[in-house]
C-alpha positions as CSV (number, residue, x, y, z in Angstrom):
1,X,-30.5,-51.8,19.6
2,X,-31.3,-49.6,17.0
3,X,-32.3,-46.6,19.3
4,X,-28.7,-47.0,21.6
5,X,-26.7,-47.3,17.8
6,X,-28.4,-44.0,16.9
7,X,-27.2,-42.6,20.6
8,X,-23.8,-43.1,20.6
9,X,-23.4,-41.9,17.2
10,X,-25.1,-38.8,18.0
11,X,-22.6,-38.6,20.8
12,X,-19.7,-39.2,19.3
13,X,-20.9,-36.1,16.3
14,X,-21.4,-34.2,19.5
15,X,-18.3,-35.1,21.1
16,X,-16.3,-34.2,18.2
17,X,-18.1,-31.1,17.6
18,X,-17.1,-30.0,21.2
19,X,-13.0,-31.1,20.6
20,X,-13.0,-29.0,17.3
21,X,-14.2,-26.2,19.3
22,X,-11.5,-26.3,22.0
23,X,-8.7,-26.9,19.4
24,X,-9.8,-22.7,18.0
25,X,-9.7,-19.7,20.9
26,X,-13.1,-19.0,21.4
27,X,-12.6,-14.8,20.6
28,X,-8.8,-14.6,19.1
29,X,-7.4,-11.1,20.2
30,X,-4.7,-10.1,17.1
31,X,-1.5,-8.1,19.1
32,X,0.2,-6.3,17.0
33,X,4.1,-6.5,16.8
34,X,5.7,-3.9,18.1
35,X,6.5,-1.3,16.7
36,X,9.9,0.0,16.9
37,X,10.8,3.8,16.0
38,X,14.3,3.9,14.3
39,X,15.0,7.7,14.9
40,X,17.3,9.5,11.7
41,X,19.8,12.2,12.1
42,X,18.3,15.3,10.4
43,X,19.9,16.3,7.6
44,X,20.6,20.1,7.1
45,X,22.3,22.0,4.7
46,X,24.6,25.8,4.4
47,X,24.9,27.4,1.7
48,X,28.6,29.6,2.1
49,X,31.5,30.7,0.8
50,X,35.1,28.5,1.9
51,X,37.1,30.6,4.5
52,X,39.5,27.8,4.9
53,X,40.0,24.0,4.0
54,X,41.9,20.6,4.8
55,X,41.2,17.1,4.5
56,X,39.7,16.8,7.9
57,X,37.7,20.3,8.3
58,X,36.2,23.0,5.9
59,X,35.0,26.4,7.6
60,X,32.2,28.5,5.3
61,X,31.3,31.8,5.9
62,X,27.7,32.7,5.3
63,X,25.2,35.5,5.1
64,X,22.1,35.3,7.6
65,X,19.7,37.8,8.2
66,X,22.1,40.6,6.9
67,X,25.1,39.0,9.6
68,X,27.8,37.1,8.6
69,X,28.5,33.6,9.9
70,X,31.4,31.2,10.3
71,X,30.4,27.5,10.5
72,X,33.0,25.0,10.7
73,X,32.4,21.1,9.6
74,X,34.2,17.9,10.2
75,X,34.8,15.9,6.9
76,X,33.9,11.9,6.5
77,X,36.0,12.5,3.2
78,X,38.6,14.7,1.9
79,X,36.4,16.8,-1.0
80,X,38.0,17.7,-4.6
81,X,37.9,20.1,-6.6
82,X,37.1,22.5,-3.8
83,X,39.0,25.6,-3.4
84,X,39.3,29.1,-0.9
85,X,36.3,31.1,-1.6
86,X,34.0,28.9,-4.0
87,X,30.7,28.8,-3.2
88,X,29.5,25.8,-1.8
89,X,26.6,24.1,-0.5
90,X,27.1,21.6,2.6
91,X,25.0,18.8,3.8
92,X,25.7,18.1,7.3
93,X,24.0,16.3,10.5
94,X,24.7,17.1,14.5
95,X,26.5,14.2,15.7
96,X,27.9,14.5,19.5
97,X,28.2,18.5,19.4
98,X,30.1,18.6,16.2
99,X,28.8,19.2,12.3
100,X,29.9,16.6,10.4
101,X,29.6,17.2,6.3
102,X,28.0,14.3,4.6
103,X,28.5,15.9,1.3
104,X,29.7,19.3,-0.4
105,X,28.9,20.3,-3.5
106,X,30.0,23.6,-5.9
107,X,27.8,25.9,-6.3
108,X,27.7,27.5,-9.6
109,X,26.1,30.8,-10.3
110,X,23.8,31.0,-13.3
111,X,24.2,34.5,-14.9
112,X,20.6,35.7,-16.2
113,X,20.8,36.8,-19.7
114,X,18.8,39.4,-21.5
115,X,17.1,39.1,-24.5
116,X,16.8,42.0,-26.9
117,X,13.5,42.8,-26.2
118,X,14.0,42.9,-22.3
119,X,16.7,45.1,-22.5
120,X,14.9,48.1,-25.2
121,X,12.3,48.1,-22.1
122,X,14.3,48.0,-19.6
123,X,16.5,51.1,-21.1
124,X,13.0,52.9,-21.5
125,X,13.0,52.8,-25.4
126,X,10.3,51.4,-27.1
């Protein structure tokens, strides 16, 4: 009676053993989620003086390789402070054949000054 007792427990150990082992996949295989690729409007930028303005458009004309060249942009907001020939620098993205200007900015010339010593050399004085 012993010996059968001693069977059936062994059994059951086994059994359970066995039922654990179904309940996990024997060589999990980890699939990655997909990955999806969000593609971004590139952003460029012209640097230009304004030929003309309005609250819809601003045309810039701009030096390239020693030829000048008119770009025109379509505005997502009327700009201020911008007037007829200021120098400006657009942002803009390609969107259905047109330029559209994300942002415009003035840009401001910095003059280089001279300091004393620059300018006795420069005259050829020491």
């Amino acid at each position: 009676m012993k010996k059968a007792l001693w069977y059936i427990v062994g059994a059951v150990l086994l059994l359970s053993t066995l039922a654990f082992a179904a309940d996990r996949a024997a060589s999990p295989v980890k699939v990655d989620p997909v990955k999806t690729n969000i593609v971004k409007a590139a952003k460029m930028h012209a640097t230009g003086k304004v030929t003309e303005i309005s609250d819809e458009s601003i045309k810039i004309e701009r030096i390239v390789k020693g030829d000048a060249e008119t770009m025109e942009f379509a505005l997502e907001k009327p700009v201020k402070n911008i007037i007829v020939s200021d120098s400006v620098k657009i942002d803009y993205m390609e969107k259905d054949g047109k330029l559209i200007a994300s942002r415009v900015a003035k840009v401001i010339l910095k003059k280089k000054e001279i300091k004393p010593a620059e300018a006795t050399s420069a005259s050829g004085k020491k």
